[in-house]
C-alpha positions in Angstrom: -19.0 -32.8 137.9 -22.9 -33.8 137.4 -22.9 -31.4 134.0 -19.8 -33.2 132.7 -21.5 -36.9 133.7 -24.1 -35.7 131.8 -22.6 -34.1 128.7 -21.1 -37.5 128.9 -23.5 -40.2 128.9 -25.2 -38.0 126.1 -22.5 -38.0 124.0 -22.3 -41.9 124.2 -25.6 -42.4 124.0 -25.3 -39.9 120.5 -22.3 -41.9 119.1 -24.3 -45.1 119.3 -27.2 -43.8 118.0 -25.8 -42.1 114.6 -29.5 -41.9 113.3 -30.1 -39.9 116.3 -27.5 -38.0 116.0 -28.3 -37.3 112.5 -31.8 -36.2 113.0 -31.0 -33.9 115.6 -28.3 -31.9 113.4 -31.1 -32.4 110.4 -33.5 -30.6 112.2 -33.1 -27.4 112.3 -33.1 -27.1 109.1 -35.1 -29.0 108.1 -38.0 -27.2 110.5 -36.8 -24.0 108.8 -37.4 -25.1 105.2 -40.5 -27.2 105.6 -42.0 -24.1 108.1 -40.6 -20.8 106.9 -39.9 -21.7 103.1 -42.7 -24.7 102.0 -45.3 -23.4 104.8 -44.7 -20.0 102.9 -45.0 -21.0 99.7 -48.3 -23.2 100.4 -50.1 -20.3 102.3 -48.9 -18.7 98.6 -50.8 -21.0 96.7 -53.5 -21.2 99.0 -54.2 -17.6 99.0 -54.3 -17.3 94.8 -57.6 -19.7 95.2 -59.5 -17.2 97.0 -61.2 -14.1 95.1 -61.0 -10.2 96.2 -64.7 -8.7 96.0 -63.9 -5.1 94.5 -67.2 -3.6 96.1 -65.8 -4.2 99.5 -62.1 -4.4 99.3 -62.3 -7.7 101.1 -61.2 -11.0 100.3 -63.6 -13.7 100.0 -62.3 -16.9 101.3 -64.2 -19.4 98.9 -61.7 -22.0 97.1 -62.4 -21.0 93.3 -60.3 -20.9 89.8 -61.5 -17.7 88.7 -58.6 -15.3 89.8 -56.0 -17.7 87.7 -58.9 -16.9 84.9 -58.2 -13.1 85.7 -54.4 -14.2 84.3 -55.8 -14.5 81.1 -57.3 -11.6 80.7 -55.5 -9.1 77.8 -54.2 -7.0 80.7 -52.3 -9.4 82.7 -51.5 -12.1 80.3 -49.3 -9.1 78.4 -47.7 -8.3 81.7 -46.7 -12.5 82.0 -46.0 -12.6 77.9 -43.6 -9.7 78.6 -41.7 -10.7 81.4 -41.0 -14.4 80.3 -40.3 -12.7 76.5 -37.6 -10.4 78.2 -36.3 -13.0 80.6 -36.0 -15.5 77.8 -33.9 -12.4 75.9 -32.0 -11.5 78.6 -31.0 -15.4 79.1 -30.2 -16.0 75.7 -27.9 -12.4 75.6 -26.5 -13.4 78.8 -25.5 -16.8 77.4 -24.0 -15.2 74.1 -21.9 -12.9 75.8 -20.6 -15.2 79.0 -19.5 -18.2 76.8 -16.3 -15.8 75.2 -15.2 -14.8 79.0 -15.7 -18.1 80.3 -13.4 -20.0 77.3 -10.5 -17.7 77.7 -10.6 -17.6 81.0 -10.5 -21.5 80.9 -8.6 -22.7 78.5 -5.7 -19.1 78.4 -6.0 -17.3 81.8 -3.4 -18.6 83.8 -1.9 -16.7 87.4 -2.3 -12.9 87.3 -4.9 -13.2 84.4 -7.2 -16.1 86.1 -6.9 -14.0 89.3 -7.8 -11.1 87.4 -11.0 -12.8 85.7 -12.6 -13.8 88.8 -11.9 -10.1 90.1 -13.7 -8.6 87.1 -16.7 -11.3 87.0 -17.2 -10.8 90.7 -16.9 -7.3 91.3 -20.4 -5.8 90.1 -21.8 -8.6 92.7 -20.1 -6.1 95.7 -21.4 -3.0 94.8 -24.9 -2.2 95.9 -27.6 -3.0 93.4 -29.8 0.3 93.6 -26.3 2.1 92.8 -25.7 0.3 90.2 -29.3 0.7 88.9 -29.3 4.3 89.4 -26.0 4.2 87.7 -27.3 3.1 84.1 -30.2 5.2 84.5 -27.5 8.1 84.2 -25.9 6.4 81.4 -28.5 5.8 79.5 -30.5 8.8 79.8 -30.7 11.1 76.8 -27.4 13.7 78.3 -25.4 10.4 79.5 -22.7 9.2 78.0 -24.0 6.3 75.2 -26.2 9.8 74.0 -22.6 11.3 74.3 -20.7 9.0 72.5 -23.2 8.0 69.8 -23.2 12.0 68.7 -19.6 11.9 69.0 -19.2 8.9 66.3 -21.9 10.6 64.3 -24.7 7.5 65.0 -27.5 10.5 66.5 -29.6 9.1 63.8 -29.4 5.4 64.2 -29.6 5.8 67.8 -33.0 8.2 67.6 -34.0 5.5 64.7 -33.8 2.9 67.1 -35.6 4.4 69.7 -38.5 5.3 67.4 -39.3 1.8 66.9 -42.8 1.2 68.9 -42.0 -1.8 71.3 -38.2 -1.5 71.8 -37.8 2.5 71.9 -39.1 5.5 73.8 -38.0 8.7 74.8 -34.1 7.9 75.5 -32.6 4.6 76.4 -33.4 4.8 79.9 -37.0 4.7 79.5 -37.3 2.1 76.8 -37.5 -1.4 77.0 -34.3 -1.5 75.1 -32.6 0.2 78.6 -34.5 -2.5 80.7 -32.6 -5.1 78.4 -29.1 -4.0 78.9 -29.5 -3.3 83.0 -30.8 -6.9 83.1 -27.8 -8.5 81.1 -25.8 -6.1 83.1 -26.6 -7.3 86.6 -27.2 -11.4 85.8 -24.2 -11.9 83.5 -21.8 -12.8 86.4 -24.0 -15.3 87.2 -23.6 -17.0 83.6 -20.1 -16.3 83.3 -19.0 -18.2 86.5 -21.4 -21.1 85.7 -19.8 -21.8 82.0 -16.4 -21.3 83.6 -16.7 -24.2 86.2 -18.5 -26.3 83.4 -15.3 -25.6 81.0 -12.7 -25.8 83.2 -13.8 -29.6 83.2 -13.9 -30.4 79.4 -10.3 -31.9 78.8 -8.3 -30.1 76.4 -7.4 -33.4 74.3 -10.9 -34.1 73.6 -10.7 -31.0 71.8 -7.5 -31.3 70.0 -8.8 -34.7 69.0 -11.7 -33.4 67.3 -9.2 -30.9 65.4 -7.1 -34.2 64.2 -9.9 -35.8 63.0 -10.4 -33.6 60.4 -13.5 -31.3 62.0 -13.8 -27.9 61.3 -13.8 -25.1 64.6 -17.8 -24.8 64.4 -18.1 -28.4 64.3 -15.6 -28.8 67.0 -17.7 -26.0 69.0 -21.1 -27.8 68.3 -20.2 -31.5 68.3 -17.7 -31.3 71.7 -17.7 -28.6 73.6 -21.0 -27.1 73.4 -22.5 -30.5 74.4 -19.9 -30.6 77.7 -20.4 -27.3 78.4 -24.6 -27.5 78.6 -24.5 -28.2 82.2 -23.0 -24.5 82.6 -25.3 -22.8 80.3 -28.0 -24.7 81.8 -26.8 -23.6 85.4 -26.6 -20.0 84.4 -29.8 -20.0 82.5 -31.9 -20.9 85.9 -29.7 -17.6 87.8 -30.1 -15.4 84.6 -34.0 -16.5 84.0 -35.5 -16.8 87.1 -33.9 -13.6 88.5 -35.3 -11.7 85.4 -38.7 -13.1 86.3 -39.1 -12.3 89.7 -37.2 -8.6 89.4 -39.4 -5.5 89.9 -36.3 -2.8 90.6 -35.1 -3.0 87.3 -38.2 -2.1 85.1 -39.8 0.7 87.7 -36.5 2.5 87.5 -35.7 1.6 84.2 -37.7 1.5 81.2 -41.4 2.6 80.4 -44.6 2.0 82.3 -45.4 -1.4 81.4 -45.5 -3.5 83.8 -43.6 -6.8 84.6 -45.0 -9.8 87.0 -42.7 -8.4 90.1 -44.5 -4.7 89.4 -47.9 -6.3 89.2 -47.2 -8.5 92.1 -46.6 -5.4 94.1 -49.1 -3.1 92.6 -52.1 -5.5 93.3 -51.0 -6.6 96.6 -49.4 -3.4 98.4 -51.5 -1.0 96.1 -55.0 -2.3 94.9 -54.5 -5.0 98.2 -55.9 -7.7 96.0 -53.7 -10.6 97.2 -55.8 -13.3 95.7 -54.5 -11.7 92.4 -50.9 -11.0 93.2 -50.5 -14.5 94.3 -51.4 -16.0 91.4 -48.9 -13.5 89.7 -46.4 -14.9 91.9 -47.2 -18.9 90.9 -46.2 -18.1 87.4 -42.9 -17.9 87.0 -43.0 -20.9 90.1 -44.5 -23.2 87.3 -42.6 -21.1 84.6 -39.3 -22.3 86.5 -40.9 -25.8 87.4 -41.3 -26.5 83.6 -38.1 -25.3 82.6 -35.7 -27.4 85.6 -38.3 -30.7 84.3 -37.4 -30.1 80.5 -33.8 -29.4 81.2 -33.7 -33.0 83.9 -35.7 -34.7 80.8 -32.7 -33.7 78.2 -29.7 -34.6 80.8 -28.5 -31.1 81.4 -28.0 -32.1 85.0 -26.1 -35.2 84.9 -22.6 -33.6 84.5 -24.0 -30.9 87.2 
């Protein structure tokens, strides 16, 4: 009887008090992001101010600018030009490709077809990510299948051509930066596709048959009314497809060459060299690469039909 007087006057003291009540369901979470996420992320940024003295392995904890100077250096600003080059690539590819599956599956699939869309956008997303990594690494190695097949159709040549070429190439596809480039659209284009989807599924079909009675030819159509409406999508899959590509450091140590990417220096330096000034400065970039981008895109209204 006293715990259910007291459950009781709590509950009506709760329900007049709403604020109250709101700030203790707030909380939690609140305490978790400002604590575990923020707190994190500042003792991040605090730590890429410090310097790591190479004589002694230790970290010297005097507040200084020099190890973001070490960024610049030829070394590690080619590791940074890399990564944002090949995320910018593997947004852009993403983007190209996701925009086809996402129309029809807006504007045609209907029943069976709509359920089987979501099926075969979603799918790759259950399977495990190393297997799927390890997977390509079989199909693009010299004796996998693409090898296979391009013999097959008599394209040996183009396909050795190809991978002769000094950036893009290298032994076989799996350990060239062209492999690192398809893995990468592989595993982020679901999270394009579903984006451009939602963001099409809203643009009113009449809008579009309006621009075809008015006289305006399919690209116009495409880059006067639904390309505009459909931004919001892009721009949604572009921060999944981008910053994922940034941060990765799976995908280029199992496929590609030995260049580095910011993930792979991050680690190196920090579980390897154990200069953590160093690797958290690596980690800032692609925060302020990301930063940048979500300012430019609020600045052009890509959010406003979010």
């Amino acid at each position: 009887m006293v715990t259910e007087s007291v459950l009781s006057r709590l509950s009506g003291a709760l329900w007049r008090r709403p604020r109250l009540l709101l700030l203790l369901l707030l909380a939690p979470p609140l305490l978790w992001l400002g604590i575990v996420y923020v707190g994190s992320l500042f003792a991040l940024l605090l730590q890429s101010f410090f310097t790591f003295d190479d004589f002694t392995g230790q970290t010297r904890y005097d507040l200084t600018l020099s190890t973001y100077g070490q960024l610049l250096s030829a070394a590690n600003f080619d590791i940074i030009l890399r990564t944002v080059v090949m995320a910018a690539l593997v947004t852009v590819a993403s983007a190209v490709i996701a925009f086809p599956i996402a129309y029809y599956a807006a504007r045609y699939a209907r029943g069976r077809w709509k359920a089987a869309f979501y099926l075969g956008a979603m799918l790759p997303l259950w399977s495990s990510y190393l297997v799927k990594i390890y997977a390509w690494k079989m199909i693009l190695a010299k004796e996998g299948i693409i090898g296979w097949l391009a013999a097959q159709l008599h394209l040996s040549g183009v396909l050795e051509a190809w991978l002769s070429l000094p950036v893009v190439g290298g032994n076989s596809l799996s350990v060239s930066q062209t492999g690192t480039f398809i893995v990468f659209v592989y595993i982020w284009l679901p999270y394009m596709i579903l984006p451009i989807q939602a963001a099409l599924e809203r643009v009113p079909s009449n809008l579009i048959e309006a621009s075809s009675d008015l006289g305006a030819a399919p690209g116009a159509t495409f880059r006067h009314v639904l390309l505009p409406l459909a931004l919001p999508g892009i721009v949604a899959g572009s921060i999944f497809t981008f910053s994922l590509t940034l941060g990765d450091y799976i995908v280029p140590g199992i496929i590609g060459t030995s260049r580095l990417f910011i993930g792979q220096a991050v680690y190196v330096q920090q579980g390897t060299a154990g200069n953590v000034p160093l690797a958290a400065a690596f980690s800032v970039v692609p925060v302020v690469i990301m930063a940048f981008y979500l300012w430019v895109a609020k600045r052009k209204g890509a959010f406003d039909a979010l």
